[in-house]
N, C-alpha and C positions, 0 to 999 in steps of 0.2 A: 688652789694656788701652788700646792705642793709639785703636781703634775704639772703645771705649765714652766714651773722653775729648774725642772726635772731635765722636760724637751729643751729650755734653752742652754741646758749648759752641753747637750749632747749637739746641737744644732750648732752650738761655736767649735766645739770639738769638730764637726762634718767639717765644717770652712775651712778649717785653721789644714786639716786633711788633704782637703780638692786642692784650696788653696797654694800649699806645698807643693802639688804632683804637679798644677798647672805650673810654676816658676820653677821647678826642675824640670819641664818640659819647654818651655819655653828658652830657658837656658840653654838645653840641651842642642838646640836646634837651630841657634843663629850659627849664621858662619864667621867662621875663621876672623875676618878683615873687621866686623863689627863690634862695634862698643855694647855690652851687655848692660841691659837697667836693672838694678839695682833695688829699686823700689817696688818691684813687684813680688819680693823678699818681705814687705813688710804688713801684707796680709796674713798670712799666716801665725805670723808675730804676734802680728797685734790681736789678732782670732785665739790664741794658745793663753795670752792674757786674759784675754778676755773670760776663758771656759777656766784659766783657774779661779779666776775674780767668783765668778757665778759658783762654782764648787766649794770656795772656802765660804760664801751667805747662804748656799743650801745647810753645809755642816753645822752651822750658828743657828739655823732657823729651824734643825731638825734636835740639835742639844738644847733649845732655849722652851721646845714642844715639852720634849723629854721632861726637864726640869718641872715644868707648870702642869704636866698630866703624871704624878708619881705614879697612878696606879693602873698604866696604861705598862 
């Protein structure tokens, strides 16, 4: 369980990543006369949450090991 909790917090970090480069590319690239969306800003966001959420239960569920194996 340790490894698969491992990959997801790396996997929200990749999103939160792509994520970004695609909505600064996509930004980058409308023209002039057009109204830019906005919400395509909130993948990332919400992916950056997401991979601190998963990183602060990895550190809880690696201190909480720690604790109940003293002689590891």
């Amino acid at each position: 369980m340790e490894r698969y909790n491992k990959i997801m917090q790396y996997v929200w970090l990749t999103v939160a990543v792509l994520g970004g480069a695609f909505a600064f590319y996509s930004f980058s690239i409308l023209p002039e006369d057009q109204e830019p969306e906005y919400m395509v800003f909130m993948l990332p966001v919400v992916a950056l949450i997401l991979f601190y959420l998963r990183r602060r239960h990895n550190a809880a569920l690696y201190k909480n090991n720690q604790n109940s194996n003293p002689e590891n």
